[in-house]
N, C-alpha and C positions, 0 to 999 in steps of 0.2 A: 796839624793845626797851622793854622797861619794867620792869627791876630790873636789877639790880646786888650781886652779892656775891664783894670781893676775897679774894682769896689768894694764899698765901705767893710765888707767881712769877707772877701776874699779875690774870686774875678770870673770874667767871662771870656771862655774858647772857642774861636769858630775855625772853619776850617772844612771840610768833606770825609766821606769814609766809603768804602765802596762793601758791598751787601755781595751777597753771591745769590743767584735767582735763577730760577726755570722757565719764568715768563720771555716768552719769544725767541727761548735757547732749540737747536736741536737736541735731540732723543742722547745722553748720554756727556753732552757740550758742557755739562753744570759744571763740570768738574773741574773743567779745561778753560775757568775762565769767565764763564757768561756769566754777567752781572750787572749791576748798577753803582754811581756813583751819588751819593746824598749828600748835599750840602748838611754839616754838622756843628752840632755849639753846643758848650758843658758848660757848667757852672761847678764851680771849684770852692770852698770854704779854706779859710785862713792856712788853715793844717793841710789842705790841699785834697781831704775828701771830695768826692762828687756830690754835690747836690742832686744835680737834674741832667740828662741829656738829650736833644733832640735832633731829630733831622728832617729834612727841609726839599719840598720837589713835586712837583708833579700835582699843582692843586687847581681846583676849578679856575677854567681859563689857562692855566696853563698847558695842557696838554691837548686844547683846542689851537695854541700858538703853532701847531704841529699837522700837517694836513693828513688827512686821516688815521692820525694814529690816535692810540684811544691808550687807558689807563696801562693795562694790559702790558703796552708795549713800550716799558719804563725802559728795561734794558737797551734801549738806543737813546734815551732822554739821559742827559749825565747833569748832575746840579753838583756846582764847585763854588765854595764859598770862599770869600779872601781877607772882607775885612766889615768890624763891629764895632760899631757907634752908640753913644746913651741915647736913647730918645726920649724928648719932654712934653709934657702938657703945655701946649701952644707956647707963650713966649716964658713959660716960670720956666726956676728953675729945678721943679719937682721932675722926677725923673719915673716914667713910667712903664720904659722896657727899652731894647736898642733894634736900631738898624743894621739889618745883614746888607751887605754888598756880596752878590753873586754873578758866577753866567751859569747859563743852560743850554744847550745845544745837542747833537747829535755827534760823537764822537768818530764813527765809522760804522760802516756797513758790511762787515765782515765774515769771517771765518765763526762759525757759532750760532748764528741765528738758523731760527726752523726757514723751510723755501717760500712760505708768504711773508714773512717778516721781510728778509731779505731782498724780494722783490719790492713792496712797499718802500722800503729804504733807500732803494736806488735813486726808485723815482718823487722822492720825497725833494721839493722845489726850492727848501729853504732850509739847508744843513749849515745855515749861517749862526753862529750863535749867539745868544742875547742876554743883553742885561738882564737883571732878576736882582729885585729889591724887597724883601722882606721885612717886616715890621711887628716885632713882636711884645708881650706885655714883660713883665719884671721875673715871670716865670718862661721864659722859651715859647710860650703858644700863641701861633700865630695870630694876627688880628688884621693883617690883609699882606699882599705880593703885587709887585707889576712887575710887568715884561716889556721890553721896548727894543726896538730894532735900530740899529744905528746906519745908514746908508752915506758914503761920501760922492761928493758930487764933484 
């Protein structure tokens, strides 16, 4: 985990987890590694129970930010989360879920993937990676995401 934000009965974790997955691995790779990274966030009660846990990546629009890759091919999409924010109904102060701060990118091209993934990968134009902002209600589920590319000139 890598934030922290309390409230009133306990608090909220964000952070990433990595998944282990067959999608886009070679025949036998699963084992050796091929997987995913999820951006992640738990809710915790006072006593330090879990409430709820979710994770976060790869949603409409998102994995169009990606030139021909498609759902499928999550194991090269990595979502890392780092930091959580309360978010409010316009200017009150009722609080109606928080703000993820993430990136998303493509990690590497590597050892693991089947030989079309791999290829795709190569020549994939934009391994740059990007902001990812999430917004979710008072329970973890999302309620929209943006992606933004930051270019220096």
């Amino acid at each position: 985990m890598n934030d922290i934000e309390l409230t009133s009965d306990g608090m909220v974790l964000v952070g990433h987890k990595y998944s282990k997955s067959t999608a886009g691995c070679a025949w036998g790779a699963w084992g050796s590694g091929c997987g995913v990274i999820m951006g992640h966030m738990m809710k915790l009660n006072d006593a330090g129970a879990v409430q709820w846990t979710k994770d976060y990546g790869n949603y409409p629009g998102g994995k169009n930010q990606f030139t021909g890759l498609k759902e499928g091919d999550q194991v090269l999409i990595y979502n890392e989360c780092f930091g959580v924010a309360p978010r409010y109904e316009g200017s009150s102060t009722t609080q109606i879920g928080y703000h993820i701060s993430c990136g998303t990118g493509i990690e590497g091209c590597g050892w693991g993937l089947d030989l079309w993934t791999f290829f795709k990968c190569q020549f994939e134009p934009r391994l740059t990676w990007r902001a990812l902002t999430i917004a979710t209600d008072l329970n973890g589920e999302r309620v929209w995401s943006r992606m933004d590319n930051f270019e220096t000139s």
